[in-house]
MOPAC internal coordinates of N, CA, C and O (Angstrom, degrees):
PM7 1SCF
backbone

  N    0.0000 0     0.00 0     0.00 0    0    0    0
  C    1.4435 1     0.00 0     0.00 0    1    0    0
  C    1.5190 1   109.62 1     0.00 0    2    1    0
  O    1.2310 1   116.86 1   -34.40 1    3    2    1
  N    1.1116 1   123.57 1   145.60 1    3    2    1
  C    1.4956 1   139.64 1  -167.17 1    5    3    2
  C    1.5946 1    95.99 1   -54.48 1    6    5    3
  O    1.2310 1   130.75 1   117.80 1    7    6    5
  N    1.5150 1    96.86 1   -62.20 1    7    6    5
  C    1.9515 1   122.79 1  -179.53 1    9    7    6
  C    1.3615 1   107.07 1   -28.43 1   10    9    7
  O    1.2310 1   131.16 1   101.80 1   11   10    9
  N    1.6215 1    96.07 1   -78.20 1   11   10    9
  C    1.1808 1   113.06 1   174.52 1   13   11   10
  C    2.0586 1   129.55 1    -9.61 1   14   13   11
  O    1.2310 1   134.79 1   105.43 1   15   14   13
  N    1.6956 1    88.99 1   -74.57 1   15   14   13
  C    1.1340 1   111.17 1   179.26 1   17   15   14
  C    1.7870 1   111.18 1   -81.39 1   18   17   15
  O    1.2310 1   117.40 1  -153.18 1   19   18   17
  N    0.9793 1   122.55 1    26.82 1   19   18   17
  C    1.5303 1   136.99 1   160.47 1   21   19   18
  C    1.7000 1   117.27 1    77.28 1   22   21   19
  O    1.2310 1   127.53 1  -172.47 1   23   22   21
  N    1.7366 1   103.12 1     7.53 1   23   22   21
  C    1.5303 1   110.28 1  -169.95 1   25   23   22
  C    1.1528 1   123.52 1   -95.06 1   26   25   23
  O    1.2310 1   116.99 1  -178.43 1   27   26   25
  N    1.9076 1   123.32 1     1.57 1   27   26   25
  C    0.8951 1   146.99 1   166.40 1   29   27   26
  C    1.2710 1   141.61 1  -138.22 1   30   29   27
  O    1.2310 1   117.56 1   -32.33 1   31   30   29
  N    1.5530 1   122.24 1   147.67 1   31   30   29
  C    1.7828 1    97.45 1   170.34 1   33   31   30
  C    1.5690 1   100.55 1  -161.56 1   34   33   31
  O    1.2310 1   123.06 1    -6.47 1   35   34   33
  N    1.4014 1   111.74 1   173.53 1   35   34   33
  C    1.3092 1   104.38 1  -172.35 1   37   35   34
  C    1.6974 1   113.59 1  -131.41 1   38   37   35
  O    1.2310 1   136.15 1   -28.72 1   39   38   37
  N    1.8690 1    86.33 1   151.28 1   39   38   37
  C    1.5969 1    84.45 1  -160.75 1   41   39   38
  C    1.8336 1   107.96 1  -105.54 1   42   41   39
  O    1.2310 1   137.47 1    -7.42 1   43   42   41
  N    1.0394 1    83.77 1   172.58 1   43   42   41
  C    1.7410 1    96.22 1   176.60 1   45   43   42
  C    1.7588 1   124.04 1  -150.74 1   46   45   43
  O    1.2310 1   125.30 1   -55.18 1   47   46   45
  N    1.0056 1   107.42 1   124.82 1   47   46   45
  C    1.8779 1   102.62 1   162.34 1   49   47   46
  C    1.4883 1   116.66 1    23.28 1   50   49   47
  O    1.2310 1   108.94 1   -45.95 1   51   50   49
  N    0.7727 1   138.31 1   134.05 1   51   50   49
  C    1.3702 1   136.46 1   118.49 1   53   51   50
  C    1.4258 1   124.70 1   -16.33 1   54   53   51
  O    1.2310 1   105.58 1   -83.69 1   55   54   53
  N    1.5107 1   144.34 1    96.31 1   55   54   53
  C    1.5010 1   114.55 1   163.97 1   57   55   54
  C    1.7135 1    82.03 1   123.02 1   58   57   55
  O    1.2310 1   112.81 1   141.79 1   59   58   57
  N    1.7502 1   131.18 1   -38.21 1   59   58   57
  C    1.3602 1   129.97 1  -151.18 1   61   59   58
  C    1.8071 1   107.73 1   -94.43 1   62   61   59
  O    1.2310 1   106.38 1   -73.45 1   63   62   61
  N    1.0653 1   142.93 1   106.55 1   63   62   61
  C    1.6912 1   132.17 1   158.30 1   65   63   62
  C    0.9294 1   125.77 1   -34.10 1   66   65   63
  O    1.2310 1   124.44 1   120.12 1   67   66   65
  N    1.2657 1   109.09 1   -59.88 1   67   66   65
  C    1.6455 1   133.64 1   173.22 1   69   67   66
  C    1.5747 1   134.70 1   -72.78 1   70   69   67
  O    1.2310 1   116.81 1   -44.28 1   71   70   69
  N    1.4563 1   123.67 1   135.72 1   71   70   69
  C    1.3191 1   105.36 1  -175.19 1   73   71   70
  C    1.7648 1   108.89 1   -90.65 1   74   73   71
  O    1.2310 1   125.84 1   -30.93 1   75   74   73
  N    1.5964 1   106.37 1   149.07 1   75   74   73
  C    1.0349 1   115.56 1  -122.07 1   77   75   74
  C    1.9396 1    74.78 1  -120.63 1   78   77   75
  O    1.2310 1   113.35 1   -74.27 1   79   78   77
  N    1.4452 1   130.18 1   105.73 1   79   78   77
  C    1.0833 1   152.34 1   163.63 1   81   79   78
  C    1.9095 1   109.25 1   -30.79 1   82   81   79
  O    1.2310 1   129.72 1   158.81 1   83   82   81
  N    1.5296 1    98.87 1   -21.19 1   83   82   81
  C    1.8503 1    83.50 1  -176.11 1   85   83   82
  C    1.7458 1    83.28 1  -137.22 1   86   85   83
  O    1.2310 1   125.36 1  -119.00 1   87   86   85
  N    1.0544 1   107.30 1    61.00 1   87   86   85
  C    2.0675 1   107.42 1   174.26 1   89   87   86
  C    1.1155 1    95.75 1  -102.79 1   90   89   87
  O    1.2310 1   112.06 1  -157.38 1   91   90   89
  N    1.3756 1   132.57 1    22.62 1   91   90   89
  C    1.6000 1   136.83 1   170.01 1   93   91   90
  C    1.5558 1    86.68 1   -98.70 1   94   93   91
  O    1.2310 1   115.40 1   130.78 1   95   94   93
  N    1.0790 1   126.34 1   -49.22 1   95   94   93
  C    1.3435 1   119.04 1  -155.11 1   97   95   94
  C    1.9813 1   112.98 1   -93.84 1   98   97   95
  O    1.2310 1   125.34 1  -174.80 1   99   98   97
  N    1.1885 1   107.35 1     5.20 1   99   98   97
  C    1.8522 1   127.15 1  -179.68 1  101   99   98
  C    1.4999 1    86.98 1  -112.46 1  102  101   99
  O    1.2310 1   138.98 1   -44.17 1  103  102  101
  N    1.9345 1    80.80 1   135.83 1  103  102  101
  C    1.4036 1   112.08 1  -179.11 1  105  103  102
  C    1.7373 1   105.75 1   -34.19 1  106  105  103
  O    1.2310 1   122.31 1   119.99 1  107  106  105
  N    1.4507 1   113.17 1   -60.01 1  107  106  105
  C    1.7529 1   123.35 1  -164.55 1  109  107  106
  C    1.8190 1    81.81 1   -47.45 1  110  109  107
  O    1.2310 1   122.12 1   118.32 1  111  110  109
  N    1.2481 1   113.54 1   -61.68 1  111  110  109
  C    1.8650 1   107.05 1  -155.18 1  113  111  110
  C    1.4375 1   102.06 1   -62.59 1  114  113  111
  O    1.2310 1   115.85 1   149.08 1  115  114  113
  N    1.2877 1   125.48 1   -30.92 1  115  114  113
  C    1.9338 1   117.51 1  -169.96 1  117  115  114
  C    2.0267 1    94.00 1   -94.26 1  118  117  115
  O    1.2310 1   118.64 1  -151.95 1  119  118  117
  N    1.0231 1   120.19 1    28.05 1  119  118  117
  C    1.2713 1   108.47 1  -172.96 1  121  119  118
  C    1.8792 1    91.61 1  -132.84 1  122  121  119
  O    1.2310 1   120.39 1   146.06 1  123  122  121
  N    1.5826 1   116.85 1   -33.94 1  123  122  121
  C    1.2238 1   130.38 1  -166.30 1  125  123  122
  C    1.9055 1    88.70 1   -78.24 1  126  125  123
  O    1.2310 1   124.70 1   131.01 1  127  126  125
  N    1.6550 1   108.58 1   -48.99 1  127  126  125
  C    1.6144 1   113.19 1  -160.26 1  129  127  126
  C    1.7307 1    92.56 1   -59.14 1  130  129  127
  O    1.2310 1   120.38 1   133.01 1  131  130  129
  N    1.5816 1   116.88 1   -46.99 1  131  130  129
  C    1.3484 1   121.58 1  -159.88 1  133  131  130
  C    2.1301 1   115.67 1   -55.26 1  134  133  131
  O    1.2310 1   138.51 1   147.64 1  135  134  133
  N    1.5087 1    81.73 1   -32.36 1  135  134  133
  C    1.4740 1    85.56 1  -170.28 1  137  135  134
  C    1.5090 1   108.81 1  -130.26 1  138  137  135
  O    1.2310 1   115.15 1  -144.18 1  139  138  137
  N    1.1802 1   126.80 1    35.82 1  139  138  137
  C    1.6414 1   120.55 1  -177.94 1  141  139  138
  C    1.2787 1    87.53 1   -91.27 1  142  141  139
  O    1.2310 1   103.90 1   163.22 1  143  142  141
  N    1.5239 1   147.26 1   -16.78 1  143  142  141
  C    1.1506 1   107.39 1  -179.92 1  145  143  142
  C    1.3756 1   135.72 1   -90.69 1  146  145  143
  O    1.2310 1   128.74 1  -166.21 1  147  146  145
  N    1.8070 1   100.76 1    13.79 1  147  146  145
  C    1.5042 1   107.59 1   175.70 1  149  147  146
  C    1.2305 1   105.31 1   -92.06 1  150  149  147
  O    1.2310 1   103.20 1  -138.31 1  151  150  149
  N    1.4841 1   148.46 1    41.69 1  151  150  149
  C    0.9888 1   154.90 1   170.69 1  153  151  150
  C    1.2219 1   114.07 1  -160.43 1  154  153  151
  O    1.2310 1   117.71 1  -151.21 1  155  154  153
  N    1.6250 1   121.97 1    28.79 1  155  154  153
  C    1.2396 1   137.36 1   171.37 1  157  155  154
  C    1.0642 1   149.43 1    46.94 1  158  157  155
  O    1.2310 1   127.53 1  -145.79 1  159  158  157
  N    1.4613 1   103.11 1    34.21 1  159  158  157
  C    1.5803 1   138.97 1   175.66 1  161  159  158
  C    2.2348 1   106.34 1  -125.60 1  162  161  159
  O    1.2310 1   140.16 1   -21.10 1  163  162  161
  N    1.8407 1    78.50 1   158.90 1  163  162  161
  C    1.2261 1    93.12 1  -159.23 1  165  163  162
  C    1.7274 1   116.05 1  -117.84 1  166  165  163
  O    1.2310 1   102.95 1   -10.29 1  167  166  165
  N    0.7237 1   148.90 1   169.71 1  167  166  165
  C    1.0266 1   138.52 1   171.68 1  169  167  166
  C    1.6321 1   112.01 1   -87.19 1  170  169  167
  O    1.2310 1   107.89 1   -61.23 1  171  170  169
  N    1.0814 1   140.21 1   118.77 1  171  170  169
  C    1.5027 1   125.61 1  -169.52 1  173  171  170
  C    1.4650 1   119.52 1   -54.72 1  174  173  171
  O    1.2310 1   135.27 1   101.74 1  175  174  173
  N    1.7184 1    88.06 1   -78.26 1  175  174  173
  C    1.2728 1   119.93 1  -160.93 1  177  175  174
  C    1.3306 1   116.32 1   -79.69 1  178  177  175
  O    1.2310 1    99.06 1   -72.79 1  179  178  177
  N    1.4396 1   155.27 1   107.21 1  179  178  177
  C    0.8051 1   124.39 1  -179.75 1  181  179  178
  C    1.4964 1   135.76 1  -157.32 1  182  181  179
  O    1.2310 1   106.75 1   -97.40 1  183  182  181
  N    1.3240 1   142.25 1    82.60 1  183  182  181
  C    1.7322 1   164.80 1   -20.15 1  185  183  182
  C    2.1505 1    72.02 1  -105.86 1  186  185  183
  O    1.2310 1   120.07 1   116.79 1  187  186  185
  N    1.6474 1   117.47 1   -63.21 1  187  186  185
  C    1.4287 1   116.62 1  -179.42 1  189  187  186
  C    1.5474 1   116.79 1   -18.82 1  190  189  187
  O    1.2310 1   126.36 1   120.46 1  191  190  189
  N    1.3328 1   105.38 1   -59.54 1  191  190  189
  C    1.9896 1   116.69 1  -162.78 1  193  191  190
  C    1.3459 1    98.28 1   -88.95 1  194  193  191
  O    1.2310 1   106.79 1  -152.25 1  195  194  193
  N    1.5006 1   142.18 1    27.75 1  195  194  193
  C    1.5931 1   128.48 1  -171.74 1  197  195  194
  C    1.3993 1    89.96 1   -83.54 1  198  197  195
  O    1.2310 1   111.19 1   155.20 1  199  198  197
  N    1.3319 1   134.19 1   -24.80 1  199  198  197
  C    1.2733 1   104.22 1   169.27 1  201  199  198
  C    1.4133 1   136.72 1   -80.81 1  202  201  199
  O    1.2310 1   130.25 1   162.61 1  203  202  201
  N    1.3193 1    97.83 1   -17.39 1  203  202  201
  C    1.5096 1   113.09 1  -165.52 1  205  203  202
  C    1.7043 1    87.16 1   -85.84 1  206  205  203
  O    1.2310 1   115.52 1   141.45 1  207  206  205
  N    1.4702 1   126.11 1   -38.55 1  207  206  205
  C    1.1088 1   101.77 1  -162.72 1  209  207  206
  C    2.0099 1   117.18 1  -117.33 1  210  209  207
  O    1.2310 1   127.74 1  -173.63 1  211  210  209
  N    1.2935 1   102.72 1     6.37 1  211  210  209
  C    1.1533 1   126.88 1   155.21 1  213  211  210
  C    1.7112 1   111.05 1    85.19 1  214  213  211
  O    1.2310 1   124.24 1  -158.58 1  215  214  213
  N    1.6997 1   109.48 1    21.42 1  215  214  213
  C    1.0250 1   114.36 1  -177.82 1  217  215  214
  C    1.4608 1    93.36 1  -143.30 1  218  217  215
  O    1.2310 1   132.99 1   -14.59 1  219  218  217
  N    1.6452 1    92.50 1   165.41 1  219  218  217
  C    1.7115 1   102.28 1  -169.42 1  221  219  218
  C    1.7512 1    97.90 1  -103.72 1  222  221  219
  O    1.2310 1   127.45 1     6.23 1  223  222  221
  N    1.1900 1   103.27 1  -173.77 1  223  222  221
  C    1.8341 1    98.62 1  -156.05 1  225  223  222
  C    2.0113 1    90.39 1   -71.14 1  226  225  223
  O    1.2310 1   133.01 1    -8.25 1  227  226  225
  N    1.4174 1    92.46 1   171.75 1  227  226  225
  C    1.3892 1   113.21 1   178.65 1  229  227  226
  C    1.9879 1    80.98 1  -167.95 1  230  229  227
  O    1.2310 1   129.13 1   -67.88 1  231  230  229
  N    1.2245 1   100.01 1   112.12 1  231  230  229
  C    1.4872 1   111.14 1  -175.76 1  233  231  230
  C    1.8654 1    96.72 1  -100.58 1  234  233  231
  O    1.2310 1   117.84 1  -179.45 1  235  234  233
  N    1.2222 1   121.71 1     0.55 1  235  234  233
  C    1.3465 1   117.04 1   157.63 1  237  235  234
  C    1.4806 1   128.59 1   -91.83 1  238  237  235
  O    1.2310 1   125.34 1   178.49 1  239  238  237
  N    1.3524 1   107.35 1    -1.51 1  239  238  237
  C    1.2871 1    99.30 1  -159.05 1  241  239  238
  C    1.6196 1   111.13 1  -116.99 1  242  241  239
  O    1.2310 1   118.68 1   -64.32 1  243  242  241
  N    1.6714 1   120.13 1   115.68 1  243  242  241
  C    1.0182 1   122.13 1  -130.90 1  245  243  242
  C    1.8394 1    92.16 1  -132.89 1  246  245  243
  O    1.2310 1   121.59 1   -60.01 1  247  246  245
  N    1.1131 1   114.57 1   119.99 1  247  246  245
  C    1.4866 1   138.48 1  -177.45 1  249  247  246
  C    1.5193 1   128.98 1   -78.39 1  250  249  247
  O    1.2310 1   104.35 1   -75.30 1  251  250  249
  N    1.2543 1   146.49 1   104.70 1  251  250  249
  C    1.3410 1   132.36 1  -148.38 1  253  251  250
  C    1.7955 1    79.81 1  -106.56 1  254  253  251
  O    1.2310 1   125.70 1   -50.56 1  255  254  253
  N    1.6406 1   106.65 1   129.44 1  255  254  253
  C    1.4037 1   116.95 1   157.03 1  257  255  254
  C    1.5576 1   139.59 1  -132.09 1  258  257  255
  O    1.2310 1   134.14 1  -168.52 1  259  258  257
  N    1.6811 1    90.26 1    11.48 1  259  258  257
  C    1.5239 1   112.80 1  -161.55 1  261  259  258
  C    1.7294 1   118.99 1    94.25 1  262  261  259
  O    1.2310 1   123.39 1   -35.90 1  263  262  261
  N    1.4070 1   111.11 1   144.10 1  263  262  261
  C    1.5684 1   105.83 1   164.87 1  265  263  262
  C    1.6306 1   132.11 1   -46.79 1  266  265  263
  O    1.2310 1   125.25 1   113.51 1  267  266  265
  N    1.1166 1   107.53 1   -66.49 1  267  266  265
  C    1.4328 1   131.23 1   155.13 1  269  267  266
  C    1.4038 1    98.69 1   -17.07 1  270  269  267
  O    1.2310 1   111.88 1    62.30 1  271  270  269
  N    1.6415 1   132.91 1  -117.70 1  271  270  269
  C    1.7647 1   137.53 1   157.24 1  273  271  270
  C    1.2515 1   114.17 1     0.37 1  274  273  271
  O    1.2310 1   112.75 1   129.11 1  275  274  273
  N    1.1397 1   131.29 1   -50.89 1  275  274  273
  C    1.4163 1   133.74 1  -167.73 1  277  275  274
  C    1.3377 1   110.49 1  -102.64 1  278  277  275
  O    1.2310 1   108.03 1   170.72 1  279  278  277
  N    1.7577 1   139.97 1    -9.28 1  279  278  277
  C    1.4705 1   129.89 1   127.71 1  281  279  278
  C    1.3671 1   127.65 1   -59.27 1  282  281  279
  O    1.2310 1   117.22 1   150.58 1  283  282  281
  N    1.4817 1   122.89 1   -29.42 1  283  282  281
  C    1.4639 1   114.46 1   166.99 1  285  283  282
  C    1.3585 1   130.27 1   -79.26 1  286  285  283
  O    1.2310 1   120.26 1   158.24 1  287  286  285
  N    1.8058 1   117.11 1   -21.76 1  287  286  285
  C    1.3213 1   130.74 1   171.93 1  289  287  286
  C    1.7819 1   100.48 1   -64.96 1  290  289  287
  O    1.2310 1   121.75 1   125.12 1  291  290  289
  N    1.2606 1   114.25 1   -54.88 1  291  290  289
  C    1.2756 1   110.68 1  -166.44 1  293  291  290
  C    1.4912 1   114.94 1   -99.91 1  294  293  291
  O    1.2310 1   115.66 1  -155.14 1  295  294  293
  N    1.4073 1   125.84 1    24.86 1  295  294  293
  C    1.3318 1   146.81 1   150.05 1  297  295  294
  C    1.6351 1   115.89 1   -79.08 1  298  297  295
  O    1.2310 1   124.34 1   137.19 1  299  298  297
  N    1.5388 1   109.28 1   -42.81 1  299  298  297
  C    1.1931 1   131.71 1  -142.60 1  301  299  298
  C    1.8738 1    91.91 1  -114.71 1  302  301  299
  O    1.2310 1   121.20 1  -166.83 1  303  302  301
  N    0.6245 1   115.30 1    13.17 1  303  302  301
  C    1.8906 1   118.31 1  -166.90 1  305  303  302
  C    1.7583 1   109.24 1    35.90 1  306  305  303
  O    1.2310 1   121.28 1  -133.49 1  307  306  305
  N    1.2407 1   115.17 1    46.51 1  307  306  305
  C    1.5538 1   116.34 1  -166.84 1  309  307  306
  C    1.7343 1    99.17 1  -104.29 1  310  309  307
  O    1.2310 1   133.21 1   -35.26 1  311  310  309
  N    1.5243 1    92.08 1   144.74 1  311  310  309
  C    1.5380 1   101.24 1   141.55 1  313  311  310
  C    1.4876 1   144.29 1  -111.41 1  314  313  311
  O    1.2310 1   122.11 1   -32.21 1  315  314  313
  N    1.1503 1   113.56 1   147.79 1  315  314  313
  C    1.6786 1    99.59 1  -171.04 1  317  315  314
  C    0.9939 1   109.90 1   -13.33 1  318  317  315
  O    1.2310 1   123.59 1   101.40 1  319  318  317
  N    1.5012 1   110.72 1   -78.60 1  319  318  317
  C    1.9577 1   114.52 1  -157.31 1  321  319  318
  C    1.6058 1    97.73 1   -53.49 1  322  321  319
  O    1.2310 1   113.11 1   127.67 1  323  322  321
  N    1.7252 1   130.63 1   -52.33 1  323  322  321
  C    1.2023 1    79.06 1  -171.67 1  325  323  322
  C    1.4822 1   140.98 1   -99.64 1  326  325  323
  O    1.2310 1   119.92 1  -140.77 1  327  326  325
  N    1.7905 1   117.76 1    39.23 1  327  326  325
  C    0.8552 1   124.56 1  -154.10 1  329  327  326
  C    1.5079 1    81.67 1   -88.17 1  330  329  327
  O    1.2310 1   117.67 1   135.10 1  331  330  329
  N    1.7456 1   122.03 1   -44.90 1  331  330  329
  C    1.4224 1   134.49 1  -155.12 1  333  331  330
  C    1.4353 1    91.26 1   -92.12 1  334  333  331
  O    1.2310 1   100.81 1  -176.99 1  335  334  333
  N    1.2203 1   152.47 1     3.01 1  335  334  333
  C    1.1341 1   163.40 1  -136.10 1  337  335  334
  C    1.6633 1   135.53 1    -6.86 1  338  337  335
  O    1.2310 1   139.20 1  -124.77 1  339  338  337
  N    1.7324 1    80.37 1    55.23 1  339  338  337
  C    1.3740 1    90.88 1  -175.89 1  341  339  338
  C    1.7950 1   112.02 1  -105.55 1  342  341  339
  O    1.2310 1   134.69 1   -67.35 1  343  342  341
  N    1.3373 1    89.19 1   112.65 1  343  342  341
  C    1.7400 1    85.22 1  -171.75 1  345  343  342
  C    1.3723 1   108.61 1   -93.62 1  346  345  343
  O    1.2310 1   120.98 1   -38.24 1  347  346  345
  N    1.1747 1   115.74 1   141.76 1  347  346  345
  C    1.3640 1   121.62 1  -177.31 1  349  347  346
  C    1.2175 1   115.69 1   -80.50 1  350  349  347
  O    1.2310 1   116.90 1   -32.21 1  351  350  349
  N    1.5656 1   123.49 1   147.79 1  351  350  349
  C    1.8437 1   158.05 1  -172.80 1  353  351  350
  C    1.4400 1    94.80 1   -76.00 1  354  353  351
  O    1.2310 1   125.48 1  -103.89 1  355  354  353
  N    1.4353 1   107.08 1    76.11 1  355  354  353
  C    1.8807 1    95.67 1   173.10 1  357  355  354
  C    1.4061 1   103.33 1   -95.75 1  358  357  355
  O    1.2310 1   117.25 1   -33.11 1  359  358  357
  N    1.6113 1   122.83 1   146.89 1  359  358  357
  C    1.4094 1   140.29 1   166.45 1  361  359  358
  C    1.6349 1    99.11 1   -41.14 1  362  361  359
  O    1.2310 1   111.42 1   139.69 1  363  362  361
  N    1.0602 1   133.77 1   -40.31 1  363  362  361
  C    1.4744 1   136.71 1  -157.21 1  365  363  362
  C    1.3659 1   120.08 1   -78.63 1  366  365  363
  O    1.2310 1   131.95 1   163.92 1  367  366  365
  N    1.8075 1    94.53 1   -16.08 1  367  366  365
  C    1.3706 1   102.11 1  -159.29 1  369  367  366
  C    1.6392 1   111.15 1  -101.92 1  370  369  367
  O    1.2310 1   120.18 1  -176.85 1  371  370  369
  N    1.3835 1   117.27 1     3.15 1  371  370  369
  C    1.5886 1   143.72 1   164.28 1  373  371  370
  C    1.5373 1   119.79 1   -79.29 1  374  373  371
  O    1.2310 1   120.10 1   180.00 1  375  374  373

């Protein structure tokens, strides 16, 4: 897991415990998506890359890859995998 290994984590509200299924759509989440990449994180998941990245959105869950990586991903409308061009083995795709 990304978490796990210290390269990710996910955010929420002010005030919230729980992660919050539409924090894409609250001011903190469209203000966090707009500018995480000047502090060199990415947005992971996100409804565009479910194929490329084999998961469906999680608008909390936020990827540290450096400034640098994370101005050209989100300059470039990219996701990780396909910046490194590793596309993912989805069941769907057989």
């Amino acid at each position: 897991s990304e978490r796990q290994l210290g390269l990710a984590l996910d955010i929420t509200p002010a005030g919230y415990s729980e992660i919050l299924d539409e924090f894409g759509e609250t001011t903190t989440g469209q203000w966090v998506n707009e500018h995480c990449y000047e502090f060199g994180f990415v947005r992971r998941y996100q409804e565009q890359y479910r194929y490329e990245t084999g998961y469906d959105i999680e608008a909390w869950h936020y990827r540290y890859v450096g400034v640098e990586l994370a101005t050209y991903l989100y300059e470039n409308d990219l996701s990780l995998e396909a910046y490194y061009d590793l596309r993912q083995i989805l069941p769907w795709d057989e």
